[in-house]
N, C-alpha and C positions, 0 to 999 in steps of 0.2 A: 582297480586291480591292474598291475604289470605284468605283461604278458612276454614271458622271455622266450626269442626267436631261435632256429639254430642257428648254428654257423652257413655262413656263407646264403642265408635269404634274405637278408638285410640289404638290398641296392645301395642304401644312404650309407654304408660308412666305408667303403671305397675297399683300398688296399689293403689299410690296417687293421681289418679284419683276420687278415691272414697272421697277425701277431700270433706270436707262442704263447707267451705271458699275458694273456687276455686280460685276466685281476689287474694286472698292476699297467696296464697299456694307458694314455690318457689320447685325447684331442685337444686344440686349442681353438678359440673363436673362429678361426679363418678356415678350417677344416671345417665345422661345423654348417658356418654358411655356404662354403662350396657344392655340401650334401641335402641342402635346402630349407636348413633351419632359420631361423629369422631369430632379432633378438627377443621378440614377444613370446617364440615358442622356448627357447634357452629358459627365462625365466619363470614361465610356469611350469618345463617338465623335470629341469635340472638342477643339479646340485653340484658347486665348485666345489673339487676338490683336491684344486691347491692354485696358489696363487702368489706369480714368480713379480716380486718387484724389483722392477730394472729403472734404478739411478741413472740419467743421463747429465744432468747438470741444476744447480738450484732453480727448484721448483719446477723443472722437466723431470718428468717420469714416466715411465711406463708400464701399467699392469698388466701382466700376460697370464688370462685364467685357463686351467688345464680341467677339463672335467674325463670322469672314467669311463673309457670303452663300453666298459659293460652296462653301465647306466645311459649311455648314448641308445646303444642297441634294447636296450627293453622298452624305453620310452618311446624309441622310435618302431617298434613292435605295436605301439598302440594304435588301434584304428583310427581314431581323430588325427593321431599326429602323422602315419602313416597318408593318407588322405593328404595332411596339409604340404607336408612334403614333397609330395607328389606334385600337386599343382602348381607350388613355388617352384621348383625343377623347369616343369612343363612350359612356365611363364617367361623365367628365366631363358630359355632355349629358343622361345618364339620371340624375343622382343626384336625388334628393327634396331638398327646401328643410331637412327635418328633418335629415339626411344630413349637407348642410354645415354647418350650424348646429351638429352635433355636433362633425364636426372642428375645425372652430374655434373650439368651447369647449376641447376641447384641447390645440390648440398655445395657444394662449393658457394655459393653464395650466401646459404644459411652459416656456413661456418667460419663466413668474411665480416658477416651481420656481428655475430657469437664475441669475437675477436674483437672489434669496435670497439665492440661494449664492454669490452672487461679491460680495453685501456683507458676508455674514456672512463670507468668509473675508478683506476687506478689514481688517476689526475685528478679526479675533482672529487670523492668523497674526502667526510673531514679530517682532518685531523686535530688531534688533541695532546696536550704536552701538559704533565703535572710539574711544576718546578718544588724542588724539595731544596731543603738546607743538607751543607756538605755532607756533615757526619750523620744525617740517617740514609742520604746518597753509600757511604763507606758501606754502613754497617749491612744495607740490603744487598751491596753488590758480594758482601764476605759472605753471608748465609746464605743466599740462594746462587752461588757462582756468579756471579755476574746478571743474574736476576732472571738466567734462561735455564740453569742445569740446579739440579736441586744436590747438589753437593757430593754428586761420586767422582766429581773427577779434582783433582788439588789446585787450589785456588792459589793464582798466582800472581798476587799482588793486585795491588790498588793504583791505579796510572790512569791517564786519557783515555788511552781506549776503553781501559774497562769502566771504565766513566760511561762514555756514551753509550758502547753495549748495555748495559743496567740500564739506563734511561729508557733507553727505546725498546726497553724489555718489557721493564715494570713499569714507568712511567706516560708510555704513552697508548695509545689504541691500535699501534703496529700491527701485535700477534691479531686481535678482533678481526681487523680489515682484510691481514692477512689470510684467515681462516675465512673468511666471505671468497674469497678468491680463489682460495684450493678448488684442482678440480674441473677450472672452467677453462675454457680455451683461450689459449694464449698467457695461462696463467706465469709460463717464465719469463714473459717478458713485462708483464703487470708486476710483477715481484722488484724488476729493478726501478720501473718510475714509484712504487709505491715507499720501498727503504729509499729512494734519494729524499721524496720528498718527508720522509722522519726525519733524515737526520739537518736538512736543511731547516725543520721546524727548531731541531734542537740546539741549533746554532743561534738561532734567533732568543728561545729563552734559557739558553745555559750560554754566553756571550765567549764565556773563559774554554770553553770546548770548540768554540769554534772552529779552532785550524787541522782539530784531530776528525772534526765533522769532512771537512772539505778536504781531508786525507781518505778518509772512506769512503769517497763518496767517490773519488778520483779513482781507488783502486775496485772500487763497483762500477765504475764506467771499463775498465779492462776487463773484468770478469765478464761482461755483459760483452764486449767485441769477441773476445775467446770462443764465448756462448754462440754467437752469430757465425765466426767460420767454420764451428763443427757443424751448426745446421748446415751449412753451404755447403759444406763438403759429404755430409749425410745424405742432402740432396741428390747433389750429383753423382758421388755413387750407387744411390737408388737407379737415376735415369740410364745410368751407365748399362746396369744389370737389366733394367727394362728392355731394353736396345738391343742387347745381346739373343 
């Protein structure tokens, strides 16, 4: 049973208590754990209820989940969860500088480990290339757009490139690998060694695509520097605003 508090006895949910619009108020993760939620407690007591996807650049993203006020505050009304909150706070407040300092040389290293491994497996799982004859190359790239869109957007001709796009669509274990990958850390930068090393396969068995291969693959080496100075500059605006 949920046990709904009144206003303003709830310690954990800060300022935003004071909301007018309590219904419709939400929080974000980083609010939540300020107030001494953990991710273990978010998932057994709560319920997203909405979730903002923010595009930074291929295969960078970021999801920012919003849960409601009021379903913060009744959960956290609960005795168990009241209690655990409590002592996360209490923990949190008493820890030594050396303390956190530790922990986050560790996750920092868990997430240096995490990153390894999802370039190292961008480089060395396999890959696979079906070679097909021209015209059922044509006809897959006409009905399925180019072998990625199922045909709402108007199909514009048959050429190199859309040659290779259909290949490394339908033809090879791109999407597979790709979708192993979603998700993990460092996945945008696993995205670009894993489409070089397609289209470098498909060079090797489609021989006549070759120079539209190492045309894409040249301007997937600029996307990917692009990609690097917005992190750099992402960065250092972050430390900038730390600093401040």
């Amino acid at each position: 049973m949920i046990i709904k508090s009144s206003e303003g006895a709830n310690p954990f949910l800060g300022s935003a208590i004071e909301s007018k619009k309590r219904s419709e108020s939400t929080l974000k993760r980083a609010d939540l754990y300020s107030r001494g939620w953990t991710a273990g407690l978010i998932k057994k007591h709560l319920c997203v209820a909405k979730v903002e996807h923010r595009h930074l650049a291929p295969y960078r993203y970021s999801d920012v989940f919003h849960y409601r006020l009021s379903d913060v505050e009744q959960a956290a009304a609960l005795p168990e969860v009241r209690a655990k909150l409590t002592a996360n706070l209490f923990r949190r407040a008493n820890t030594t500088p050396e303390t956190k300092a530790k922990r986050s040389a560790s996750a920092k290293a868990a997430v240096a480990t995490k990153h390894a491994e999802t370039l190292i497996y961008a480089s060395e799982c396999p890959i696979t290339v079906q070679v097909v004859p021209e015209d059922e190359l044509r006809e897959w790239a006409r009905i399925t757009y180019l072998g990625n869109y199922q045909g709402h957007r108007e199909y514009p001709g048959f050429n190199d490139r859309t040659a290779v796009n259909c290949i490394r669509h339908r033809f090879t274990n791109y999407a597979r690998q790709l979708s192993y990958l979603e998700g993990r850390v460092a996945t945008d930068k696993a995205y670009f060694v894993l489409k070089r090393r397609i289209l470098d396969e498909i060079a090797k068995h489609y021989p006549h695509y070759a120079a539209e291969c190492r045309e894409q693959a040249f301007n997937l080496e600029l996307d990917q520097r692009r990609q690097a100075a917005y992190a750099a500059a992402e960065a250092g605006a972050a430390r900038e605003k730390s600093s401040s």
